[in-house]
N, C-alpha and C positions, 0 to 999 in steps of 0.2 A: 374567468376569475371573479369570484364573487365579493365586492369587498364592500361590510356594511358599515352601515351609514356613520354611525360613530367613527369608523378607524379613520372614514374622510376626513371627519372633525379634528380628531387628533394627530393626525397627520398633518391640515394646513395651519392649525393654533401650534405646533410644532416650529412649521415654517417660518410662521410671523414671528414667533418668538424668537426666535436665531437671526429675524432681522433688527429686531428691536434690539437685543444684546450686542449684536456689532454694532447700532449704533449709539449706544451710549456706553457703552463700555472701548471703543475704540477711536471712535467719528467726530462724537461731540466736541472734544477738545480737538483743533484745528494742528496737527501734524503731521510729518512725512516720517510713514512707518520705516524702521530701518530693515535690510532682510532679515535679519536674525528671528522677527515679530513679522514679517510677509512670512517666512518660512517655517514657522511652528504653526501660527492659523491658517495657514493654506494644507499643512499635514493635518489638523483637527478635520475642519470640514471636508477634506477627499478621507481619512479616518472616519467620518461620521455617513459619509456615502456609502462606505464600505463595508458597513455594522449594518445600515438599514438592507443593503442589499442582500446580505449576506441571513438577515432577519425573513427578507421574502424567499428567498430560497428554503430557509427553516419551517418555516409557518405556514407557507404555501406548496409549492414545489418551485425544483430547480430551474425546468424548463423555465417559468417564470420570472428564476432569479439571472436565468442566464438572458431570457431577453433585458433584466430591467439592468445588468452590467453592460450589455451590448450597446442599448440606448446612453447610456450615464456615457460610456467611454467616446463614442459619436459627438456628443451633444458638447461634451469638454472639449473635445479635439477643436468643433465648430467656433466653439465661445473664444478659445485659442485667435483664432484667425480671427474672429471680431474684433479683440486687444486691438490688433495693428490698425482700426477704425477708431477705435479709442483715442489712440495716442496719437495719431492723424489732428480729433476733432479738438484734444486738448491744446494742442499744438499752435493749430489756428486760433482759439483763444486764446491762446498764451497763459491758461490757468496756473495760478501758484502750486505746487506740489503738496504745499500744507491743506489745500482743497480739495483737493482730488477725489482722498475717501469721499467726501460727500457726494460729489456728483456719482462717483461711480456706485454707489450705495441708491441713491436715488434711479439709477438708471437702472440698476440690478428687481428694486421695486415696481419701477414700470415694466419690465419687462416679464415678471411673474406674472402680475395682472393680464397684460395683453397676450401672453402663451395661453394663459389658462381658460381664457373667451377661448381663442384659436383652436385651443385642445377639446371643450363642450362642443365647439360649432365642431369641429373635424369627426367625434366623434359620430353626430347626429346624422350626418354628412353618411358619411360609412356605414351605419346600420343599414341606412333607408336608398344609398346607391352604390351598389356595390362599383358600375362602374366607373367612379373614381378614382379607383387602384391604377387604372390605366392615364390616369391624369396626373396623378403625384408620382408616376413610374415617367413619364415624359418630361415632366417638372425636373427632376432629379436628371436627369441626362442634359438638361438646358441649365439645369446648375453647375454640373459637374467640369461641361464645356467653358462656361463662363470663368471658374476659377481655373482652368490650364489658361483660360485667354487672356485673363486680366495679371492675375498672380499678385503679389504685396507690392506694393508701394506705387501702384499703377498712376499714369497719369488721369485717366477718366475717374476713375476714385477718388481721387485728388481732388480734381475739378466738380466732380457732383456733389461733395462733402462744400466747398466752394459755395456752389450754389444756394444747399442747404441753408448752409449760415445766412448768406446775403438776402433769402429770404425770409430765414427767422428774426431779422434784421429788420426788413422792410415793416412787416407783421406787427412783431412786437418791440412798443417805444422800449429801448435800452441807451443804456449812459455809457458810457465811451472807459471807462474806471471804474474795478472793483472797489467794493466797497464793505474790507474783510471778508467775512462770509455772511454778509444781507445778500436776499434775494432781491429786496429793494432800496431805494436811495434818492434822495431829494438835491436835485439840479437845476439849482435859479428859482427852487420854487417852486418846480415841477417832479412828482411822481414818476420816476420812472424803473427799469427792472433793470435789476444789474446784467453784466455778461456771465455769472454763476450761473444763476435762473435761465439765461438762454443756452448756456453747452449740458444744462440739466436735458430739456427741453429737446434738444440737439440728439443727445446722444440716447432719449428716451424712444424718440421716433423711428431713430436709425436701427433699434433693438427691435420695433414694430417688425421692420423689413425682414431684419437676420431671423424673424421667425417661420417666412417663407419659405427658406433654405431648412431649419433645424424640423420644422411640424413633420412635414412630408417625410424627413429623413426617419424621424424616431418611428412615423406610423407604415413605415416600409420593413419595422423590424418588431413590432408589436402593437397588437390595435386594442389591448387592457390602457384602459385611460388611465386609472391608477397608476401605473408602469410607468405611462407615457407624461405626467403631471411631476411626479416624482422624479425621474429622471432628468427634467428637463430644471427642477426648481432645485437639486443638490446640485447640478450642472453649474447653476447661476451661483450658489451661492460659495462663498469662498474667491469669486473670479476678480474682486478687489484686490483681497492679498495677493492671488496671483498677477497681477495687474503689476503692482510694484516689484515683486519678486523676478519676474521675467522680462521687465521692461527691456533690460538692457538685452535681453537674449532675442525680441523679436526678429528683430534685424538678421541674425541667424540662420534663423527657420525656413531659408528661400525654399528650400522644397516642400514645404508646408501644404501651400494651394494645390500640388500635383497628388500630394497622399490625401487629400480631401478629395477631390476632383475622382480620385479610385474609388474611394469610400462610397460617395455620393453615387454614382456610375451603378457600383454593386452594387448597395440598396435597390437604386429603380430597376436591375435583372432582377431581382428578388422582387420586389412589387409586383413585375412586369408577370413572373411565374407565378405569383400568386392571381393575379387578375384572371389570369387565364384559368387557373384551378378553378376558379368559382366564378366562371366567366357566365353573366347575363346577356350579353350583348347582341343583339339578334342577329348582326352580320358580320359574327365569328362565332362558328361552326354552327351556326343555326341557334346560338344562343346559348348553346349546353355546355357545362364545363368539360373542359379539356383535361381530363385526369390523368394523362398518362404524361403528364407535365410536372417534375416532380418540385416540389416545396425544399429548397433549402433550409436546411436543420440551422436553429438558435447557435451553436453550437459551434459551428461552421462559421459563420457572421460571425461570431466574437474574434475567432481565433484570427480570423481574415481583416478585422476592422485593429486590432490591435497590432498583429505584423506592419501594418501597413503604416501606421502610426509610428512604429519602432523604426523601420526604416527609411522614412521620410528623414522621421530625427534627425537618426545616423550618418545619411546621405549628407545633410543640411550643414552639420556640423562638418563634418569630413571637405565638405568644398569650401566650406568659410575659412578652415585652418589653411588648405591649399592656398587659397585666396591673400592670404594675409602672412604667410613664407612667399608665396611670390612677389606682393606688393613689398614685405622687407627687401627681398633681394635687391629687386629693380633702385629701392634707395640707396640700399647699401652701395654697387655699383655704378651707380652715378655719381654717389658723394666722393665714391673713390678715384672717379675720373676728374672730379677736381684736384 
């Protein structure tokens, strides 16, 4: 996929720019969006992924648009599951709700940034060895394992988010009180950084990590950096509204980490068949690609990453309503036994 230099340009002045209008047109002023405003900007920006995609499929070819919905749909699903790290790290802080957009606006910022190193270095990475197909295809199977092990609301999550703080804590001098929305605030006299600035901070670093899981995953389903930049920066953006919009639904989702966990799984078979396809590696098969190893079609991966998705859902909800007819009953019949 050839894509020149200009379309980069307008494509990332694009990006900035839809961050700069969420934040002054939504951020600036300090409030807790109601759904009806999470649920019309979270339909724009997945409507506005859905034009661009649908624009590379036009302009370019399909195959391309069908990896860059494959990615987009992956990458959402991912950021999904990061929420529940979200709302974790807020929690701990005890952030105001009328604050929130900004952090997670800020956190959505750093995390473009630090993807998009990730994405230039991953690229460069790949031209010049092929085999690290076979490393981000074992990555992906130690991810995949990790989310069936941990799942939401784990206790070791818990505690390493714990941790985090207590050393973002130790690090940087902060004052015990917000202080509205400053990042900074004077205590006795002393300069110090509020706890805004530290869950900014917090949850900017934690996005660092969640790039480990999402690079490998996107570049198991297309190695066009364009695709894979794009995909991962309509992914982010919008993940605010969704943030307030689904808050209350997280808790739901218990089968979330197991359809991710499948997701992740396939990809690294699909990596894994690729590696081999264009296999360098001197001590497999004498280093010669394995051709007769066939390449899972675009096509195939969408259809498989989005069932998989759908059913997760379906499961998730399906057990939490069981869940909660059985916990009715249990009261119902107690209260009756008095």
């Amino acid at each position: 996929m050839d894509v020149h230099f200009l379309t980069w340009a307008i494509t990332i002045a694009g990006i900035i720019g839809l961050l700069f209008f969420d934040f002054f047109s939504h951020v600036r002023t300090p409030h807790e969006p109601t759904i009806r405003e999470s649920a019309v900007w979270s339909g724009v920006y997945i409507g506005i992924a859905i034009l661009f995609g649908v624009g590379v499929g036009v302009f370019s070819n399909w195959t391309f648009g069908g990896e860059y919905f494959a990615g987009y749909i992956t990458e959402k699903a991912l950021s999904v599951d990061n929420l529940f790290v979200f709302l974790i790290i807020m929690t701990s802080f005890a952030v105001p709700r009328i604050y929130q957009q900004k952090v997670l606006l800020v956190g959505i910022a750093i995390a473009l940034l630090s993807r998009g190193l990730f994405i230039a270095a991953g690229v460069v990475i790949i031209e010049n060895f092929s085999w690290v197909f076979y490393l981000f295809g074992i990555l992906l199977f130690w991810l995949a394992y990790s989310q069936v092990k941990g799942g939401h609301g784990d206790d070791e999550k818990d505690e390493a988010d714990s941790k985090l703080i207590r050393a973002l804590r130790r690090v940087i001098p902060t004052s015990k009180d917000y202080d509205g929305q400053k990042l900074t605030t004077k205590v006795d006299g002393k300069r110090l950084f509020t706890p805004l600035f530290l869950v900014m901070v917090a949850i900017g670093l934690t996005d660092v990590l969640f790039a480990l899981d999402s690079i490998p995953a996107i570049f198991g389903l297309t190695q066009e950096a364009y695709i894979v930049f794009t995909a991962n920066a309509f992914s982010l953006l919008g993940l605010r509204q969704l943030y307030f919009l689904i808050s209350g639904l997280l808790e739901r989702l218990v089968y979330l980490a197991q359809g991710l966990a499948v997701i992740l799984a396939f990809i690294g078979v699909k990596l894994l068949f690729h590696a081999l396809h264009v296999n360098e590696v001197p001590f497999i098969n004498g280093g010669e690609p394995i051709t007769w190893i066939p390449e899972i079609p675009i096509w195939f991966s969408l259809g498989f990453i989005v069932l998989t998705i759908a059913v997760a859902t379906v499961a998730s909800l399906a057990k939490t309503r069981r869940d909660a007819r059985a916990k009715a009953s249990v009261t119902t019949n107690t209260d009756g036994d008095h």
